[in-house]
N, C-alpha and C positions, 0 to 999 in steps of 0.2 A: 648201085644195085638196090632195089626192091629188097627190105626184111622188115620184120617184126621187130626184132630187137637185133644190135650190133652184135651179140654171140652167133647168130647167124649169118651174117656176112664174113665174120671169121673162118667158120666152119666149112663156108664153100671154099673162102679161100688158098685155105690148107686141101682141101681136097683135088684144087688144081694146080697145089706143088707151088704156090705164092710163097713168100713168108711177109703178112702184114705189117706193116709201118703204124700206120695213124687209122682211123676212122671217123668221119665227119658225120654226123647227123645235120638232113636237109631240114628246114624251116617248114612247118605244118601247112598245107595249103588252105588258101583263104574258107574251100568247103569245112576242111575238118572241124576250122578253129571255130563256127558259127555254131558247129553242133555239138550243143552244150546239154548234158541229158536233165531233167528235172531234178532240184535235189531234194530229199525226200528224208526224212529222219531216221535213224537206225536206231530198230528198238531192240530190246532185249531177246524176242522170238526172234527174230533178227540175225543175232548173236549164235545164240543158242544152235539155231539152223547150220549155220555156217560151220561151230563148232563138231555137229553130231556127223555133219557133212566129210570134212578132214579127219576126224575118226574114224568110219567107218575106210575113205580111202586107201588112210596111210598107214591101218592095221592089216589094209589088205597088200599092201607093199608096192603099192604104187608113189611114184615120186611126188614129194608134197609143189613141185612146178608143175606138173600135169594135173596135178589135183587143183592148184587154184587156179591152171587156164580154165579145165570144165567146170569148178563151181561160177568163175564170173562171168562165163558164157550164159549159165543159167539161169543167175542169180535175178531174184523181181526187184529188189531195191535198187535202180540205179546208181543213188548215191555210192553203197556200198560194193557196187561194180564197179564202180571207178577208183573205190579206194585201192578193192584187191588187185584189179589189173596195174595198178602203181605199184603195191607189193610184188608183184610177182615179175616186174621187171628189174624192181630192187637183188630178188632172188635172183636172176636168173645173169646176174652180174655180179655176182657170189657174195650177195647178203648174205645172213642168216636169216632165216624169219623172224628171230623175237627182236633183231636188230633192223629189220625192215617194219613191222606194224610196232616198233615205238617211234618211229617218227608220224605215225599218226594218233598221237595221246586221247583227243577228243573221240575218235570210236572204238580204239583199244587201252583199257584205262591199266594203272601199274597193275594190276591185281591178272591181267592177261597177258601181260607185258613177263609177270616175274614167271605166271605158271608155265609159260613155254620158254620161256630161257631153262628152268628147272628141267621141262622135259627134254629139252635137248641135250643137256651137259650131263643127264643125267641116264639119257639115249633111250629114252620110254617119250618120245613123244606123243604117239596116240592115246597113252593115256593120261597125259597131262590135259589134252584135249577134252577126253573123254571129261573128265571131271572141271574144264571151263564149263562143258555143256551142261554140265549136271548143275551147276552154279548159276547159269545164269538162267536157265529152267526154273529155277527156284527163288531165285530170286524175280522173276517176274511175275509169278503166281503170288506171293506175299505182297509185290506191289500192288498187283489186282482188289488184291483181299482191303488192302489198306487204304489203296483211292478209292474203292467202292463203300467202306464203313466211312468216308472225311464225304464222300458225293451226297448222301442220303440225306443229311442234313440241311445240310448247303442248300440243296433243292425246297425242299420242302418249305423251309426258311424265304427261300425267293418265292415261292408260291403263295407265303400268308403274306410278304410285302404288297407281290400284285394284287389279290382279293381286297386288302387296306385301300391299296391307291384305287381300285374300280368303285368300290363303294362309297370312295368321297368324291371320287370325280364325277360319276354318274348318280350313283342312287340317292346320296343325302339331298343333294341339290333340288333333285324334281321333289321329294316330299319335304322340303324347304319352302319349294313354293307352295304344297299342298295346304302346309301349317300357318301360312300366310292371311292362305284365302279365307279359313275354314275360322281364321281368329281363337279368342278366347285364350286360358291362361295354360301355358302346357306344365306338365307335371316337373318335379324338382330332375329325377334323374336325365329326361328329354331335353329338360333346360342344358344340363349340364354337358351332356353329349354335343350337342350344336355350338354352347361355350367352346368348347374344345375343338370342334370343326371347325369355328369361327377365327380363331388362332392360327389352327397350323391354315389353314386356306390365306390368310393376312400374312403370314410370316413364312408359307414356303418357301421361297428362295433365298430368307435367309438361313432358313431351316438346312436347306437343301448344303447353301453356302459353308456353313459353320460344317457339315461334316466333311465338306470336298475337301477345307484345310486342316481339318484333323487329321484325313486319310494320308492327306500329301504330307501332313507335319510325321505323321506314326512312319511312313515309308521312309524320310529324310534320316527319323531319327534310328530306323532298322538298317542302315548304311553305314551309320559307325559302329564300331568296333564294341563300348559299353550298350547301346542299344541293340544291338545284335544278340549278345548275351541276354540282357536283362529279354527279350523275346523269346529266345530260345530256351530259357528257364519257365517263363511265361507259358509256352506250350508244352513242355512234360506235366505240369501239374493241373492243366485242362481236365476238369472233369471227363472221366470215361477216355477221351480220345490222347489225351498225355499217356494212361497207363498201355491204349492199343502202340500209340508210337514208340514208347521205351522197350514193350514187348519184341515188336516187330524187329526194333535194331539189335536187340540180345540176340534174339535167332540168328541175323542176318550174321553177329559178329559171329557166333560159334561155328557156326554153317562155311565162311569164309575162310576161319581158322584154322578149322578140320581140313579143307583144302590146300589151303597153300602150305600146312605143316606134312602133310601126307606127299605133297609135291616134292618135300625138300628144299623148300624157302626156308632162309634164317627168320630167328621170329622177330629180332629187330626189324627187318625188314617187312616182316609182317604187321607189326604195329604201323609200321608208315603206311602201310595201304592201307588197314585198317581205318587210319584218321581221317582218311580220304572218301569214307562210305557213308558219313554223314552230313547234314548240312548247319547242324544245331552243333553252337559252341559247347554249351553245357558237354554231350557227349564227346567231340574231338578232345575237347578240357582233361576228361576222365580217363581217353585213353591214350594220351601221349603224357599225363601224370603215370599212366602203369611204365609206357614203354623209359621215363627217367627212373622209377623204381628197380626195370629190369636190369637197365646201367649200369645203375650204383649196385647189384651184385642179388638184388631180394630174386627171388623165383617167380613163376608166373602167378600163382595162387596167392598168393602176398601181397605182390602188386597190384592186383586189381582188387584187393580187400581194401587197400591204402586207395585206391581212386575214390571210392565213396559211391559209384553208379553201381554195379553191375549187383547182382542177387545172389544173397549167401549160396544160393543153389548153384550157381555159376561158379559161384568161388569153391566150393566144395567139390563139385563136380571136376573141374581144373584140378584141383589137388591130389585127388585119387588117380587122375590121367596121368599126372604128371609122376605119383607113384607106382602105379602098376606099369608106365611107361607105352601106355597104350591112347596117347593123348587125344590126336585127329578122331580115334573111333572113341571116346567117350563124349567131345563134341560135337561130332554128327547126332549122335542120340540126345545131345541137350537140347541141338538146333530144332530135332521133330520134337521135343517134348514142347517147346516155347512157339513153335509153329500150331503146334495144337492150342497153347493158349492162346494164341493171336485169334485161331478158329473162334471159342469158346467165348472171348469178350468180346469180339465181332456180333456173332448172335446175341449176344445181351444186351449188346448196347442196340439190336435194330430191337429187340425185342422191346426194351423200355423206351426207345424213341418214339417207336409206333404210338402206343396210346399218348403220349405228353403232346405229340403232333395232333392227334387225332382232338385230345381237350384243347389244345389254343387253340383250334383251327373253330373248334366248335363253340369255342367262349367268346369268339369275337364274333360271331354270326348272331349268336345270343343277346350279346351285350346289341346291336345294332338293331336285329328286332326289337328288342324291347323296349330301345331309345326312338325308335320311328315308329312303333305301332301303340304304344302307351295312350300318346292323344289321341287317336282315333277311334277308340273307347273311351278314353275316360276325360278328355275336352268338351264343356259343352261351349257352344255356340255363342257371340257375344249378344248378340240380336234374342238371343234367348226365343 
C-alpha cells in the first residue's frame, strides 16, 4: 500500500478489521532519490519565522503534526524543508518534538533543544515558542548591528589597499618615465617616494610572500588551543571593536538568560548553553568559571563577580534579580539596556571612522601628488 508515513498504513488497516503484524517500508525509487533539493543555509529569520509560525498555530490549538506538515509545505528554505519533514515523521511515530529536533543539533542548537523540552514538561508549549521566536529575533538584529560595525572598516580598508596598488601599478610608472625624459635632479622628498617604489616594485613577491606565511603561520597558530586564547584575548581589547563585541555578548548572555530562566531551565543547565554562544575562549573561560562557582554552592551574583568578565552593572543587576526574586525580568531590562549600548558605540565608532578614513584616504593622495608633481615645477632641465 501507497502512504506517507507507516501510521497510515496502520490506520486503514485497522479500519478493515486487520490486526497488523509487521510493516516494511519499500526502497525510494531511482526518481525520488536524484531529487535532491538545494541546500541552502538557515539563518536566524529563518528560525525565528518558523518559531512565530508554530506559535501562532499551536496557540490556536491546532496539533503541532498538522502544524509542521503546513509550515514545510510552505516553507522557502529548502534546506529547512527537509529538516522539518524528517521531524515530523519523527513526530508522528510518537517522538516528542524536543526529542525529534535534537537529533538535528547543527540547526536547532541546545538553547531550542532545552526551551521546548521546558515547554512541553511544562505543558505551555506555545509559549516557550513564543519566546524562541523573540530570541532569536533578537539576536539576529544585534548580529546585523555587529557585522555591519566589523564590515565598515574592513571595506574601506580594502579600498585604500586597491587605490595603493593602482597608483603604483599604473600612475608612478608613466611619470616615471616622464622624470626620465625631462632629466635634471628631482627634489629630496620625490627622490624618496620613487626610493620606496623602487623597493616594494623589486621586492613584491617577496613582500607579498612574507605575508602569505605569516597569514598561514597566524591561522596554524589560532588552531591550537594557547593560540586560540591568546586571539581571543587579543580581540576584546581591539580598540573600539573589543568593547562593541564584549558589549554585544553581555546582552546576548542576559537576553538568553532571561529566557531559558522564565522557561524553567535549571541554570546549570543554562550555563552549559550559555558556553556554547560564544566563540572566544576568554568568554566561554568566564562563564563556565561562574557555572563551577555556582557548584561549589556561591549564588549567581558571586559567581560572575568571581569570573572576572561581566560588568559590575550585570553583577548588581543579577543580585537584586536574584533578591526581589524576579530574576528573567530584571535581565530582559539589562539585555535592552546593553543593546542600547551596543547602539550607541556603534554610531561612535562610524562616527569617528568616518573622518580617520576620510584623512588616510586623503594623505595618501597628497603624499603622491606631491611626490609626482614636485619636479614638474621645481626640476629644471639638464640641457639647461
Amino acid at each position: 500500500m501507497q502512504a506517507a508515513y507507516p501510521n497510515g498504513v496502520l490506520g486503514w488497516l485497522r479500519e478493515q478489521g486487520f490486526t497488523p503484524i509487521s510493516i516494511k517500508e519499500s526502497s525510494v525509487s531511482a526518481k525520488q532519490t536524484r531529487r535532491q533539493p538545494r541546500r541552502k543555509r538557515i539563518k536566524s529569520a529563518d528560525m525565528a519565522a518558523l518559531c512565530w509560525q508554530l506559535n501562532t498555530m499551536t496557540e490556536g490549538g491546532i496539533p503541532i503534526t498538522t502544524a509542521l506538515q503546513a509550515i514545510s509545505e510552505d516553507i522557502e528554505n529548502l534546506h529547512l524543508q527537509e529538516v522539518l519533514q524528517q521531524i515530523l515523521e519523527k513526530v508522528q511515530k510518537g517522538q516528542t518534538l524536543s526529542e525529534s529536533i535534537s537529533e538535528f543539533p547543527k540547526v536547532f542548537n541546545q538553547l531550542a533543544c532545552a526551551m521546548i523540552l521546558a515547554g512541553e514538561t511544562g505543558g505551555n508549549l506555545p509559549e516557550a515558542l513564543r519566546r524562541l521566536g523573540e530570541y532569536y529575533d533578537n539576536r539576529d538584529k544585534l548580529a546585523k548591528k555587529v557585522k555591519g560595525a566589523m564590515a565598515y572598516p574592513i571595506f574601506v580598508f580594502s579600498f585604500i589597499i586597491i587605490i595603493v596598488i593602482f597608483i603604483m601599478a599604473f600612475v608612478v610608472p608613466r611619470f616615471r618615465e616622464i622624470f626620465d625624459q625631462i632629466g635634471g635632479e628631482l627634489p629630496a622628498f620625490t627622490l624618496a617616494f620613487m626610493n620606496v617604489y623602487e623597493i616594494g616594485r623589486s621586492y613584491a613577491i617577496h613582500i607579498i610572500g612574507s605575508l602569505a606565511v605569516i597569514t598561514i603561520f597566524t591561522i596554524l597558530i589560532s588552531k591550537t588551543k594557547k593560540g586560540h586564547y591568546f586571539f581571543s584575548r587579543v580581540a576584546l581589547t581591539l580598540p573600539l571593536m573589543g568593547k562593541i563585541l564584549s558589549q554585544a555578548f553581555v546582552a546576548t548572555f542576559c537576553k538568553t538568560m532571561a529566557t531559558l530562566l522564565a522557561a524553567g531551565v535549571s541554570v546549570l543547565e543554562v550555563f552549559d548553553i550559555l558556553s556554547t554562544m560564544s566563540n572566544n575562549d576568554v568568554i566561554k573561560s568566564a562563564v563556565m568559571q561562574a557555572r563551577e562557582q555556582i557548584i561549589g554552592g556561591s549564588n549567581l551574583s558571586l559567581s560572575m563577580a568571581e569570573a572576572g568578565f561581566f560588568p559590575n552593572m550585570v553583577v548588581k543587576m543579577m543580585q537584586v534579580g536574584e533578591e526581589s526574586g524576579s530574576l528573567p525580568k530584571v535581565l530582559d531590562r539589562t539585555a535592552i539596556y546593553y543593546e542600547r549600548k551596543v547602539d550607541s558605540t556603534i554610531t561612535a565608532v562610524m562616527a569617528l571612522l568616518e573622518p580617520m578614513m576620510i584623512v588616510v584616504v586623503g594623505g595618501i593622495v597628497l603624499i603622491v601628488v606631491l611626490a609626482l608633481y614636485l619636479p614638474i615645477f621645481s626640476m629644471s632641465p639638464s640641457g639647461g
